[in-house]
N, C-alpha and C positions, 0 to 999 in steps of 0.2 A: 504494500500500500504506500502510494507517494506523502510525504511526511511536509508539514509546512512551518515554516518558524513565524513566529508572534510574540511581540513584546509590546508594550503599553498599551494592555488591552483590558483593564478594570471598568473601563464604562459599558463595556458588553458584559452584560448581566449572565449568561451562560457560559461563558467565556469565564468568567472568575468564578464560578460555581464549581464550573468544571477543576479549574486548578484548586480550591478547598477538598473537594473530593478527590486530588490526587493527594492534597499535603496530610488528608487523613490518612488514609493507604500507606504512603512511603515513609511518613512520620509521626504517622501514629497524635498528631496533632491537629487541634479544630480550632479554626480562624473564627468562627461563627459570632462569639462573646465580641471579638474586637472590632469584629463588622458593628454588630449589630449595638457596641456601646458607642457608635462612630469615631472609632478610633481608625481604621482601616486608611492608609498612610501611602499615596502614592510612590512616593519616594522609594518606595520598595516595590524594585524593576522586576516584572519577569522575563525572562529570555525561555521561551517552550517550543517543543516540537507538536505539533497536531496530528492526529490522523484522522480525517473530516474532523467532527467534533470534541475527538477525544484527545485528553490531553497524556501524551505517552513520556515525553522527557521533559525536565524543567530545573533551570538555572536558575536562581534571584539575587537583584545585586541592590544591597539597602544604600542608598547614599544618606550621607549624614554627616551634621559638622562637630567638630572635637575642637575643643584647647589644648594645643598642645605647649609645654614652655611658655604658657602665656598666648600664645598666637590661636587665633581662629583659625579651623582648617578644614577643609571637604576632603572626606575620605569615602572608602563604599567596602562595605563587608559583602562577599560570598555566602549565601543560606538558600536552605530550600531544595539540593540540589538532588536529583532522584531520579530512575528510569525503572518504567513498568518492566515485569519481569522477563515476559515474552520481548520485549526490545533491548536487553541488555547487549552487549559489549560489539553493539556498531560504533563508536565512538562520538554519539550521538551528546553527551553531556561533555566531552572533550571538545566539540564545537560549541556547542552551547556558551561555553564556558570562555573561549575562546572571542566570542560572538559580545559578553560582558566588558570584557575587559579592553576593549576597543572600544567599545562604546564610552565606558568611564575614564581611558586615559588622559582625554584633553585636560579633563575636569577635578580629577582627584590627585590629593600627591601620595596616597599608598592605598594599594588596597588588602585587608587582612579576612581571616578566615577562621573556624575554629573545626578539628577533622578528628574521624573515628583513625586510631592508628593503620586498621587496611587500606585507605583513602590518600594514606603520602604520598605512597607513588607517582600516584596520578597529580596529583597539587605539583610534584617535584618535576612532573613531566610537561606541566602548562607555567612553571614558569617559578614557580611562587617556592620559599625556603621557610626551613623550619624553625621555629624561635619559642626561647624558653622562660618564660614567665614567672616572675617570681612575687609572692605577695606576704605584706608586712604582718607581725604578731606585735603586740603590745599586752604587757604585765600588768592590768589593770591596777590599782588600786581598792581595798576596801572605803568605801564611802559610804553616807548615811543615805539608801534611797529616795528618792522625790516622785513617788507613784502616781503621777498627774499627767499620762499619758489618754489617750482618749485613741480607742481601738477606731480604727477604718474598714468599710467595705466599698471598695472602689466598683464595684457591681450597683451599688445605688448610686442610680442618677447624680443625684444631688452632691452625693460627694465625689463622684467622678468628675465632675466640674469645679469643685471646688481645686481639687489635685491640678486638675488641669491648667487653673490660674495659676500656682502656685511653680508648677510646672516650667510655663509661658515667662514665669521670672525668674526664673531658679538662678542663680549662681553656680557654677560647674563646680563640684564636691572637690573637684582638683585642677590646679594651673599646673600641672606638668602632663596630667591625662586625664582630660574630662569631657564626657559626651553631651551633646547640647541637643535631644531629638526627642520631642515632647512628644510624638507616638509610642517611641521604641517604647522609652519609660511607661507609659497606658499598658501598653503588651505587655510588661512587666508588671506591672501592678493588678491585672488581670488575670496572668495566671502563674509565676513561679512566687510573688510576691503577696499572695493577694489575703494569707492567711498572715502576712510578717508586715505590714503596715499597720503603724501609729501615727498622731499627729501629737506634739508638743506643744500647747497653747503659750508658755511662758516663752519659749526660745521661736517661735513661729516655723517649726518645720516640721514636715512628719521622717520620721525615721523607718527605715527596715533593717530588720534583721532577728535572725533565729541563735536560740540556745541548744546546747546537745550537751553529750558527757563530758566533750573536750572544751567547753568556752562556749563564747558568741562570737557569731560570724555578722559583724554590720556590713550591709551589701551596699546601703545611698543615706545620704542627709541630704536631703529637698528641699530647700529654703533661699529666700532672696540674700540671705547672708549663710556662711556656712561657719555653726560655734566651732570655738575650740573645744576638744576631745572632755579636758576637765569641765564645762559647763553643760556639755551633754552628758556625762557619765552617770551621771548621779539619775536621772530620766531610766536611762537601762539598766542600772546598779542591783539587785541582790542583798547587798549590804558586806559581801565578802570580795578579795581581792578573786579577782579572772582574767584567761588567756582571752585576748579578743581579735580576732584575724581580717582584719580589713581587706574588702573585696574592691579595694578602689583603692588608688596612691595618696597618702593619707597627708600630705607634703600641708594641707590648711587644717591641721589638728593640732597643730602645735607641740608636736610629742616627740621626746630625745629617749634615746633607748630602746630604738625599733629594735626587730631582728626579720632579716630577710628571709623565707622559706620555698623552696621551690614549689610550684603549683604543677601538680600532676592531673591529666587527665584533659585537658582542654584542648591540644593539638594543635595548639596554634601557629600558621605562618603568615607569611608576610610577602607583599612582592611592591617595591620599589623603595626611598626614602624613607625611612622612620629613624626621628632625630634620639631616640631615649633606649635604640638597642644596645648600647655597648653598657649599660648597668641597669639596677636591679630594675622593671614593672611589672606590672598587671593592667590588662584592662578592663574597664569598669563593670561588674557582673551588667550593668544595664544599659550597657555597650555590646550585649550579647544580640544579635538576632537569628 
């Protein structure tokens, strides 16, 4: 069957029906929540193969701006990418993929990606290298808790817009890597995040992040100003000292006595310019798409 490519094709209503129902199939994930809270984000290109109506391969390439060092910047992560099973290894997402990063070269100065370890090759074969991410711990302090958190459900309307505004002003959690893309964040806040947001009425942000056996993992601080570590702590506090692993470059926390840990399991590479690989990052979990 002749095979057709399509990209920026969201305003056809079968057309992006159809690519939801492939990203269920190959990813086991539903766009549906982000559509339908209107969060659903052009910016996030698809590059697909057809077969009349059916959608068989498909590349996505998010574009979105970061600070990096202080500087505003356009960059475009690779997600989405998958081939029905009956179509696999025509080199169909090798083009695809191909077909992306032509498109976003004028425009971007790197583009990155996050890969299952069987997927390198293929990443290594279009171009792109592998880089190894590393993310900060900090040795909390015992502090007296301040339990004046106010839980969120970014599922209701009403405070989905509120996130929103606060969103649309945020301060970037960090000047040396910080993601500026009030959708992505929605997607986030929708579904990896959507049990792990607070809002701080004193400090004006809301917070995410989870506890387990080893510490708390803070993923974002969302607010028009971003506090220092010590005037948010007390908000996440316990009352006992804790390991706490920042999921972002924690460079506007104000805190001496990091320690850098290597991040396993992310796969991440890289293809072109990135000024902050010769020492330790991470990018921001809500810098993921």
């Amino acid at each position: 069957m002749r095979l057709h490519l399509r990209t920026d094709y969201w305003d056809d209503r079968l057309a992006r029906a159809e690519f939801q129902a492939f990203i269920r199939r190959i990813h086991h994930l539903d766009f549906m929540l982000w559509q339908d809270m209107g969060c659903w984000d052009p910016l996030y290109r698809p590059f697909s193969y057809f077969a009349g109506d059916r959608l068989v391969a498909s590349t996505c390439l998010y574009s979105m701006d970061m600070t990096i060092q202080g500087e505003r910047r356009r960059v475009a992560q690779i997600s989405g990418v998958g081939t029905l099973p009956e179509f696999r290894r025509r080199g169909l997402n090798r083009r695809l993929t191909e077909a992306a990063l032509e498109w976003a070269r004028p425009d971007h100065d790197f583009v990155y990606l996050f890969a299952d370890e069987e997927a390198f090759p293929f990443y290594a074969a279009t171009g792109f290298r592998p880089v190894h991410e590393q993310f900060a711990r900090f040795r909390a302090p015992a502090v007296r808790p301040r339990p004046a958190r106010q839980p969120v459900d970014p599922a209701d309307p009403g405070q989905l817009a509120r996130l929103r505004r606060m969103a649309e002003r945020r301060a970037p959690v960090s000047r040396d890597l910080g993601v500026l893309n009030v959708e992505l964040l929605l997607f986030h806040a929708l579904y990896p995040l959507r049990e792990l947001l607070s809002f701080v009425p004193e400090l004006e942000v809301y917070v995410a992040f989870a506890r387990d056996e080893t510490g708390l993992r803070l993923f974002d601080v969302i607010g028009e100003h971003v506090p220092a570590f010590e005037e948010i702590w007390p908000f996440l506090s316990e009352g006992r000292a804790e390991t706490v692993d920042f999921q972002f470059m924690p460079d506007r926390m104000d805190l001496d006595g990091l320690e850098w840990l290597p991040l396993e399991g992310n796969g991440t590479h890289l293809m072109g310019e990135f000024p902050l690989e010769s020492g330790p990052f991470v990018f921001p979990f809500t810098a993921h798409a």
